[in-house]
KEBALO-762256 format. One record per residue: x, y, z of N, C-alpha, C, O in turn; residue in one letter; residue number from 1. Coordinates in steps of 0.001 Angstrom, whole numbers. Layout:
// residues N
    n.c1    n.c2    n.c3   ca.c1   ca.c2   ca.c3    c.c1    c.c2    c.c3    o.c1    o.c2    o.c3 res   n
       X       Y       Z       X       Y       Z       X       Y       Z       X       Y       Z   A NUM
...
END
This chain:
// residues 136
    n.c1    n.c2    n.c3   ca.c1   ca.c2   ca.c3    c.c1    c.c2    c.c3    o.c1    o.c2    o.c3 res   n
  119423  115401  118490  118937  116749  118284  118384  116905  116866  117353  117500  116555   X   1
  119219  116286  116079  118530  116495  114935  117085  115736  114635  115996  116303  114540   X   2
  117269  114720  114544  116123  113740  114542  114940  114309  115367  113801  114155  114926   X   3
  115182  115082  116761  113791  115749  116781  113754  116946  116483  112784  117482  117018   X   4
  114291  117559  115940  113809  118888  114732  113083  118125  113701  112055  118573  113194   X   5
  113626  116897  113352  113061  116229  111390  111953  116416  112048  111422  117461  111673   X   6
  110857  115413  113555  109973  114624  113769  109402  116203  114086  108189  116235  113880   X   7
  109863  117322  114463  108669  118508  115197  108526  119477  113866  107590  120246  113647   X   8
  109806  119230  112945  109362  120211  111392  108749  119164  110515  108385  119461  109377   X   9
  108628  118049  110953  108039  117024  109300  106350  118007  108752  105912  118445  107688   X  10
  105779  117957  110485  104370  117997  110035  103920  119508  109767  102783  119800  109396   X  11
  105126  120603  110038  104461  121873  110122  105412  122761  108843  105205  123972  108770   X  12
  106556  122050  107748  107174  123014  106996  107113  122134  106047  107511  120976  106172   X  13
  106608  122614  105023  106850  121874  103387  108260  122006  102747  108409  122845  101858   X  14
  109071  121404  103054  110069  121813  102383  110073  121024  100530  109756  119950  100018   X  15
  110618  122306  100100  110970  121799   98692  111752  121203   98239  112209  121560   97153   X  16
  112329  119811   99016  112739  118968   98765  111650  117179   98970  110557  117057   99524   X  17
  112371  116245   98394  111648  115069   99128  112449  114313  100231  113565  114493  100718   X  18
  111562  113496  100420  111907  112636  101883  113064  112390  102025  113684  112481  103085   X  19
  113531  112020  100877  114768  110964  100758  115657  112048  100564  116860  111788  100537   X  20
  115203  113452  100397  116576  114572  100604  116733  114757  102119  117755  114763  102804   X  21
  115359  114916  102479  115111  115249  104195  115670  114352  105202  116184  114716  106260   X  22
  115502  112914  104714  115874  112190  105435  117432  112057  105662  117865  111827  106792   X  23
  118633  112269  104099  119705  112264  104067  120490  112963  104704  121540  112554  105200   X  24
  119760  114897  104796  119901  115711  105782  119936  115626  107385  120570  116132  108311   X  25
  118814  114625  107178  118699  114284  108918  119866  113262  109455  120100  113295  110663   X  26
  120644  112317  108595  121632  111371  108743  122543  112408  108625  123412  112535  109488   X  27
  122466  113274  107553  124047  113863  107627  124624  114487  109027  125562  114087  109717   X  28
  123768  115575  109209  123498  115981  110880  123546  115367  111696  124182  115791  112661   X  29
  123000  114221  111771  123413  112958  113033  124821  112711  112806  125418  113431  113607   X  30
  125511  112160  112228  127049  112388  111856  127636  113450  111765  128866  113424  111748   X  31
  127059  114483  111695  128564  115437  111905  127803  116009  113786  128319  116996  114310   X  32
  127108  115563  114236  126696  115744  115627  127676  114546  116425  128435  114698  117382   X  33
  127359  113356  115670  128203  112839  116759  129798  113084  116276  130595  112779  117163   X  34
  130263  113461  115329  131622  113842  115089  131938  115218  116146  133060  115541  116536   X  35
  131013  115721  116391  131823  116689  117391  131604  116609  118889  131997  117420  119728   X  36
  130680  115121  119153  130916  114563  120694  131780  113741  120708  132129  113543  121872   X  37
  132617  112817  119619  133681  112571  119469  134877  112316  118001  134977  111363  117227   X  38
  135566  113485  118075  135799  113907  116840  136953  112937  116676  137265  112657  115519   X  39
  137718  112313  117804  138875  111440  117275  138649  109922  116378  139565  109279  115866   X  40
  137252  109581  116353  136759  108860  115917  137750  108141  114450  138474  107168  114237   X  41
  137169  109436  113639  137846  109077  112245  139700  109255  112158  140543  108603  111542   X  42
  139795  110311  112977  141425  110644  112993  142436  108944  113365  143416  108424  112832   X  43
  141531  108557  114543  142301  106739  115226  142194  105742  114065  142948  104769  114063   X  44
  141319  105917  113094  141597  105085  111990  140849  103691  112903  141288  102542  112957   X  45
  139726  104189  113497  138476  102543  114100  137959  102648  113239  137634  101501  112929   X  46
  137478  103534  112287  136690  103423  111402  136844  102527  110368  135887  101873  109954   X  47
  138051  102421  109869  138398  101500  108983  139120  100203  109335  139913   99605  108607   X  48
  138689   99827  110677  139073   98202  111353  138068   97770  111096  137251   98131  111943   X  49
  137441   96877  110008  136058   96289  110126  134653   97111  110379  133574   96528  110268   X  50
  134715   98094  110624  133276   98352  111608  132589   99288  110076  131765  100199  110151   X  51
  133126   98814  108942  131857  100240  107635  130611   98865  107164  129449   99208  106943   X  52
  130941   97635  107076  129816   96898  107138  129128   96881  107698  128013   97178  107268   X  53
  129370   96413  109456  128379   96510  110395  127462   98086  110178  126259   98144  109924   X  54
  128237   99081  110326  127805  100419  110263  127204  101129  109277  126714  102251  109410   X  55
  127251  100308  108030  126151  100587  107099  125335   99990  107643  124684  100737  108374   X  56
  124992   98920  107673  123941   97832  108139  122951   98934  109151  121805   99376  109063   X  57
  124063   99081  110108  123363   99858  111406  122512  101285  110976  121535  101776  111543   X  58
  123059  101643  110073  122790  103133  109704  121698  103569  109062  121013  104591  109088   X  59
  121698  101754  108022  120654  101922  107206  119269  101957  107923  118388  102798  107744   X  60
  119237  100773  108859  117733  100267  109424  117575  101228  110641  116449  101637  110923   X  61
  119024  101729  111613  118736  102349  112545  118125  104067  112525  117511  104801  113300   X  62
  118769  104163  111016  118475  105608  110991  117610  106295  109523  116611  107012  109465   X  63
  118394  105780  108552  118086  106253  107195  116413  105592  107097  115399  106248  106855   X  64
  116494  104265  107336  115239  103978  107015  113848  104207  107965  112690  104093  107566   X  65
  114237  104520  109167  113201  105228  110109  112798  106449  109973  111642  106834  110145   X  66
  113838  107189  109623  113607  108480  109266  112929  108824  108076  112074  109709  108055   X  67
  113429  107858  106610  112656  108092  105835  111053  107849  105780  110123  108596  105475   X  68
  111105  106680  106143  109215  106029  106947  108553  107167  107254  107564  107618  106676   X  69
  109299  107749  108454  108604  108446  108711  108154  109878  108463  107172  110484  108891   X  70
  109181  110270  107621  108757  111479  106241  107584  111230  105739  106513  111833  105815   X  71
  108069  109801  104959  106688  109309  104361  105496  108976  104813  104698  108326  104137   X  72
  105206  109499  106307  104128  109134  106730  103689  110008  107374  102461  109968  107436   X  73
  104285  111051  108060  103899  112085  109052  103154  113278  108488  102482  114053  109168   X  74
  103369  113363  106955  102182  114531  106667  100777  114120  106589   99828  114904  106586   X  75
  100689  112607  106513   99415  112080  106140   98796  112117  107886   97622  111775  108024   X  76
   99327  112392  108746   98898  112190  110226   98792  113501  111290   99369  114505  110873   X  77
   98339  113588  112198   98285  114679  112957   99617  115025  113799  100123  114095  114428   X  78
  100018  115872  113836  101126  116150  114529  101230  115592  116078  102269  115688  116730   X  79
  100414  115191  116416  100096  115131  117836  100648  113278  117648  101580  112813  118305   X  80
  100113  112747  116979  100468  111200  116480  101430  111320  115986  101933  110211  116165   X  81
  102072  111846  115490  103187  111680  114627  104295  111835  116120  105187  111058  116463   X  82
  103966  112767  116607  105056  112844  118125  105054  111324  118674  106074  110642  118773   X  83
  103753  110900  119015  103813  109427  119567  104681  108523  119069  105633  107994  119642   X  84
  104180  108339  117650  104938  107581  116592  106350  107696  117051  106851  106662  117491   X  85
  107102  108810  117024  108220  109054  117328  108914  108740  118903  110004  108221  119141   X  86
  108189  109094  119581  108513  108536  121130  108500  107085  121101  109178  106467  121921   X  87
  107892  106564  120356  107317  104253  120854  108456  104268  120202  108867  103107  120216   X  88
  109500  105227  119401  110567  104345  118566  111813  104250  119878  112803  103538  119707   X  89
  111632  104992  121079  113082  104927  121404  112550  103798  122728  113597  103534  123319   X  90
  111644  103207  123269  111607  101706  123747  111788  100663  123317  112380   99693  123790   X  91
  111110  100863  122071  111386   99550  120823  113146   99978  120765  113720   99345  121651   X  92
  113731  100513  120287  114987  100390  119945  115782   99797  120925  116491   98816  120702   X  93
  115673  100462  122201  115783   99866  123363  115746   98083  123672  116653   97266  123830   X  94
  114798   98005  123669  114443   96539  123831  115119   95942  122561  115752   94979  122993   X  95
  115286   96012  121370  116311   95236  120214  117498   95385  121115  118354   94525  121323   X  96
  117450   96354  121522  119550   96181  121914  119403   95466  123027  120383   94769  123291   X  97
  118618   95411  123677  118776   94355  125000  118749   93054  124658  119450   92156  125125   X  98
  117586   92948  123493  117183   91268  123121  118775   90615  121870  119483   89609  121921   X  99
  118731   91779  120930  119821   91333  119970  120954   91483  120080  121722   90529  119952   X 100
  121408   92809  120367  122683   93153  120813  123242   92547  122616  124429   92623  122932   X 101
  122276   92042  123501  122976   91679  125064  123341   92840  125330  124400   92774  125954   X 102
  122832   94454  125098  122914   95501  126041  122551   95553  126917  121333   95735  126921   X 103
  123070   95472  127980  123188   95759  129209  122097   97017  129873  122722   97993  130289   X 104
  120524   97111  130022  120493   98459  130160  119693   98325  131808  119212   97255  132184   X 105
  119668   99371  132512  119339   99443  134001  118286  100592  133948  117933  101343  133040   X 106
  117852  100433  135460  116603  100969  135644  116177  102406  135255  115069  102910  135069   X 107
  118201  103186  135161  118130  104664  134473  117617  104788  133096  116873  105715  132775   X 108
  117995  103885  132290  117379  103621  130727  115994  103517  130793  115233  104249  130160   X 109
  115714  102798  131400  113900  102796  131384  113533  103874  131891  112861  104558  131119   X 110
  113787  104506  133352  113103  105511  134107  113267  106462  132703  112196  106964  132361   X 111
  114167  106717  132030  114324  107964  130852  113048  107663  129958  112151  108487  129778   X 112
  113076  106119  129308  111653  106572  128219  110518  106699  128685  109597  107159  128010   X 113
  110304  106093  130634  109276  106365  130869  109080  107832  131354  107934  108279  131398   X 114
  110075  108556  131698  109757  110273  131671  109473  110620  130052  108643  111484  129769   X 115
  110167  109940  129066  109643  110629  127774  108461  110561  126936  107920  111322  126133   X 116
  108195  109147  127485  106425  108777  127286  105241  109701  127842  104186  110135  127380   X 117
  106130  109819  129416  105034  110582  130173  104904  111934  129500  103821  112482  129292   X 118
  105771  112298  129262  105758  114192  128256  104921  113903  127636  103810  114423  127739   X 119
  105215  112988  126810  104462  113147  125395  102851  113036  125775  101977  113881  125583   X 120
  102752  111859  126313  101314  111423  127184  100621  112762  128068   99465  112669  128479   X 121
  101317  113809  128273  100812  115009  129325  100840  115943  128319  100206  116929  128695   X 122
  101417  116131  126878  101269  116463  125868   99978  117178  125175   99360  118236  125063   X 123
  100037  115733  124774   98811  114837  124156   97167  114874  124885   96178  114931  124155   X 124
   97044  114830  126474   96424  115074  126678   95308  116268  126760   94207  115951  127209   X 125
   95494  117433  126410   94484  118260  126309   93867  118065  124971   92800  118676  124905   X 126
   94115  117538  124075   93850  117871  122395   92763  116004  122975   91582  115899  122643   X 127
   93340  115063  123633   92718  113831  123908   91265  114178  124569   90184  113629  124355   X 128
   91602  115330  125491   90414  115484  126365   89177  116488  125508   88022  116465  125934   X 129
   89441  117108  124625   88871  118291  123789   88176  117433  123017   86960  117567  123154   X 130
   88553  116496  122159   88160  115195  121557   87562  114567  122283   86640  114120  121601   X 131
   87437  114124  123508   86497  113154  124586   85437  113983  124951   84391  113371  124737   X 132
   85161  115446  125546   84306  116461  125419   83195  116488  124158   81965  116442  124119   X 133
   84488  116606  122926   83174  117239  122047   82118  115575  121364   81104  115627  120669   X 134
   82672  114567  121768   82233  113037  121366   81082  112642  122466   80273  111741  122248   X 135
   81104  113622  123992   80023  113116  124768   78922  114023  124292   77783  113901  124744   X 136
END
């Protein structure tokens, strides 16, 4: 939820902060979001069996640094691309966890990004076709 507020406010609110505040905001919110789909998390003490290495690791490339990228890139682009941009990230992520991680994923995982492609793609299309019009 949060992450698509960052990707639908990047291109339309200037905030008076920078990326790297925006982006920290957008991690913080992802963590206290998933702390309240499962809040026993930190209370069971898994957190501190091994898993703050892996989970920096994970946090950094899976989240902090996508998010920041794409701060840094979405005002320079049309909002309409910048949505795309944002949709190709959750197949690609997809496919790493299948290829690196041996996730397990089935035909419900795919049928989902291909309904979320298709949005975006049925989106996208009138502003595509307005552009193909005014070029003939």
């Amino acid at each position: 939820m949060t992450c698509s507020l960052f990707v639908t406010l990047s291109c339309k609110v200037k905030a008076p902060c920078s990326n790297e505040q925006r982006g920290l905001i957008v991690c913080l919110g992802a963590g206290v979001m998933s702390l309240t789909v499962c809040p026993d998390y930190l209370v069971s003490g898994v957190v501190f069996q091994g898993i703050p290495p892996f989970a920096a690791i994970a946090g950094f490339f899976g989240l902090m640094c996508p998010v920041l990228l794409f701060g840094l890139g979405s005002p320079h682009l049309p909002a309409g691309l910048s949505t795309v941009m944002a949709a190709a990230e959750l197949p690609a992520g997809l496919l790493i966890a299948m290829v690196v991680l041996g996730e397990p994923l089935g035909v419900v995982e795919w049928l989902g990004v291909a309904v979320i492609l298709a949005g975006v793609c049925l989106a996208r299309a009138p502003s595509l076709l307005r552009r193909q019009a005014r070029a003939d």
